[in-house]
N, C-alpha and C positions, 0 to 999 in steps of 0.2 A: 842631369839626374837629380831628381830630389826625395829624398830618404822621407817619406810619412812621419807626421808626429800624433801621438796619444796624449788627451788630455787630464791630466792625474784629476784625482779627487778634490786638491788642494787649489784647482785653475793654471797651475803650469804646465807645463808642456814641456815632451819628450820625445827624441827623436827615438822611430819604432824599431831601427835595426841600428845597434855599434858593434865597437871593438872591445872584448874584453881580454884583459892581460894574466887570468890566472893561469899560473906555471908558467911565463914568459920569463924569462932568465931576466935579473936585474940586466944584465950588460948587453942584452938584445931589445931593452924596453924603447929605448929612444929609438934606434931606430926601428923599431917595428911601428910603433906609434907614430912618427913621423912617415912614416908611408901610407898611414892610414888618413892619415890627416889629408896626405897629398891623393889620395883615392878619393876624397868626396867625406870619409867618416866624419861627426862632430859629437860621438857620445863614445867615450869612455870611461870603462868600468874598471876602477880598481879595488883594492884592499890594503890595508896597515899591515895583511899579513901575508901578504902576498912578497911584501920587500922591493915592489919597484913605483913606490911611488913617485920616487925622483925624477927614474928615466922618464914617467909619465909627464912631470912637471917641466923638464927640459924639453920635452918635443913641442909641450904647447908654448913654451918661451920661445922657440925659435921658429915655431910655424907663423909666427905673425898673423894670425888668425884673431878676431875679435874676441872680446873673451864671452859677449853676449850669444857669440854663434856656438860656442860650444856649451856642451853638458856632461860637467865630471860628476863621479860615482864614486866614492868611498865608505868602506866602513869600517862598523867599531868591532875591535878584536875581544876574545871571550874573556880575557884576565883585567880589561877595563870596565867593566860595568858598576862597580862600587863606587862609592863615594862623588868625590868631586873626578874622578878617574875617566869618564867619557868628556870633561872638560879639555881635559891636559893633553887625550888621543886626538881630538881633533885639532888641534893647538899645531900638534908634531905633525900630523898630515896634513894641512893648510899648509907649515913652514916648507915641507919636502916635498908638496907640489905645486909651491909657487905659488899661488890663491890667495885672496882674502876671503871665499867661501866657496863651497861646496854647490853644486846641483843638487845633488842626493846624497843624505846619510843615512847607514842601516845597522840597524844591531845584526853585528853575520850569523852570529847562534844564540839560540833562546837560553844552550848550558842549563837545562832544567833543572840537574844534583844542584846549583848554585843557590838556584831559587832569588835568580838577582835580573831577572831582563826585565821584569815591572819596574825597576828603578832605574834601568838603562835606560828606559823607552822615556821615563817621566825626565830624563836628562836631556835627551833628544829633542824632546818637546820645547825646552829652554833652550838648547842651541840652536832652534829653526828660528825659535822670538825673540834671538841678538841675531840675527841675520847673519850666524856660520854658516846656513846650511838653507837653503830654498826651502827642499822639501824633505822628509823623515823617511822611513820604512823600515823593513826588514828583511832578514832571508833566511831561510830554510824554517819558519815558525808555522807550525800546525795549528788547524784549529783550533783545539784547547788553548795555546798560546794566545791566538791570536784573540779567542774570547775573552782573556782574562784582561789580556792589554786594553782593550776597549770598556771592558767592563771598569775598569779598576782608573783609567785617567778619561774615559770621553773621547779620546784622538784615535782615529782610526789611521791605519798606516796607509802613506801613498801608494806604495809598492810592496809586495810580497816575492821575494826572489827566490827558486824554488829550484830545485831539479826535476827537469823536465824533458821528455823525450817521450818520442811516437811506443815505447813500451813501459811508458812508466808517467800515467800522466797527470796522476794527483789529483783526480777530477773531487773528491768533498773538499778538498781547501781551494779548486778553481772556482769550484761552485761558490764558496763562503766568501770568495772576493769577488766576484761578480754581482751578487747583492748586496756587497756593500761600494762598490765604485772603486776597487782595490784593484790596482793591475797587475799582472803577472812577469814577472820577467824571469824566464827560460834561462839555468843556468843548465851547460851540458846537453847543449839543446841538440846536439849531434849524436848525446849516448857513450859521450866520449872515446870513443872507437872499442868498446869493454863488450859489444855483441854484432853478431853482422844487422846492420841497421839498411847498410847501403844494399846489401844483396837481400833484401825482403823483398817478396811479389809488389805489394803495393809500392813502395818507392822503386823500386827499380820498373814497374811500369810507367810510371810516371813518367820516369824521369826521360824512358824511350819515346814515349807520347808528346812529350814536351819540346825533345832538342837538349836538356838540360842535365847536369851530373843532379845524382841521388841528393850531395849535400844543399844543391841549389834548391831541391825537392821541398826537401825537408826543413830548411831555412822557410820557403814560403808557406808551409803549413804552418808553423809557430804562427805566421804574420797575420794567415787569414785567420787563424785563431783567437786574433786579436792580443797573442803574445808577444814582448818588449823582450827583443833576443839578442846576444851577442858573440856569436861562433868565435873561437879564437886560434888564429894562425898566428905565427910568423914567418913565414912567404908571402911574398910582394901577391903573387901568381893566383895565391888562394885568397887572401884578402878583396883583389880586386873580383876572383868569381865570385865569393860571399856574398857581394853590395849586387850581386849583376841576376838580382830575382826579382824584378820589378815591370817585367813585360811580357812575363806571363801568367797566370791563372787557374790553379788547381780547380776540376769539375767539382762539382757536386758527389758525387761518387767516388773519384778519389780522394777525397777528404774526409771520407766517410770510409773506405777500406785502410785509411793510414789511422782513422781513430781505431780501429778494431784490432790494433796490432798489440793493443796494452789487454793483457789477460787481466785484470782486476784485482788481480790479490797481491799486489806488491814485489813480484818476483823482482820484475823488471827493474827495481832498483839496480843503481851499478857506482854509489857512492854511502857513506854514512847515514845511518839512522839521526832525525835531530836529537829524538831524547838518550843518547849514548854518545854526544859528543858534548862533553864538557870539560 
């Protein structure tokens, strides 16, 4: 099985489907990680503030895995955007995941009351150009944001990491990355279990059409969407059904009744507003 890769903005490349770790118990990281490694995964998404950067750094130390084959994910937490302070962040997540760089760094929140992710983002830009970090981005940043980033340094972000689900689907900032060669990565790409997602008509027909559970469903929507997703278990059982949506093919039609599941006006949110998290 070989997991698709996306070509970012910047010419590197990313594998289209990983594992992400947020809410995994530091003391479950390693080995959940290290299962995933052993399934086939080689993109893993963490956080500074998530707290398991380590287990993440131990599984890849003991996977024996190249370090070229894999693609680690971290980012910069909302209390380091000042000063020389996204230097020192990634300094401390390099040490505690083992690395001398990064795949991807992201500012995780824009923290607008701050009025400091313009200086985060012009920090980032300097840690991609000592080679801490392949490639930059961000997550949860709206289009205001992300126009002002652009406007204000010239660097467009590789990735834009968003919350995203079949009721919630942020189409003016998929839009605003789509013409700019910005890709999306689907966090919560399941809805995080906060509505029935799995017992909606459209994926639940699907998912009988297919042979396939709901979440396999819904996994390959992101993918033909052209979304960079990372569903997050820890069981062996779900991990490996996650990776196991690669041979078959949502119609035409149903990917067109699983867009129609997001009413338009924001309901379907089922996490944090960006501009109220600072």
């Amino acid at each position: 099985m070989t997991i698709p890769t996306v070509t970012l903005n910047d010419g590197n490349s990313i594998p289209q489907l990983g594992y992400g770790v947020f809410r995994v118990p530091p003391a479950d990281t390693e080995r959940a990680v290290t299962e995933a490694l052993e399934l086939g995964y080689r993109h893993i998404d963490t956080a500074a503030i998530y707290g398991n950067e380590e287990g993440v750094g131990a599984a890849i130390a003991a996977s024996g895995i190249a370090r070229d084959e894999l693609f680690v994910t971290t980012k910069l937490w909302n209390d380091r955007h000042d000063g020389d302070e996204p230097n020192s962040a990634i300094a401390e997540s390099l040490e505690k995941l083992g690395l001398d760089h990064v795949d991807l760094y992201l500012v995780h929140w824009p923290t607008p009351a701050a009025d400091n992710y313009v200086h985060a983002w012009q920090k980032l830009i300097e840690l991609r150009d000592a080679g801490l970090t392949r490639s930059i981005g961000v997550s949860n940043h709206l289009v205001p944001h992300l126009e002002r980033l652009v406007a204000e340094t010239g660097v467009v972000p590789a990735v834009d990491q968003i919350e995203l689900h079949p009721a919630y689907q942020q189409r003016d900032v998929t839009t605003w990355a789509a013409e700019r060669a910005v890709k999306i990565e689907s966090w919560g790409p399941l809805g995080q279990g906060k509505y029935d997602l799995f017992g909606a008509a459209p994926v639940a027909a699907a998912a009988m059409d297919h042979g396939k559970t709901p979440a396999q469903v819904v996994i390959r929507w992101h993918l033909q969407k052209g979304h960079i997703v990372f569903p997050k278990s820890v069981r062996r059982e779900r991990l490996a059904e996650n990776l196991d949506v690669f041979d078959f093919e949502l119609t035409a039609p149903q990917m067109a009744a699983i867009d129609g599941m997001d009413p338009g006006d924001g309901s379907g949110r089922v996490s944090a507003h960006p501009d109220e998290v600072n």
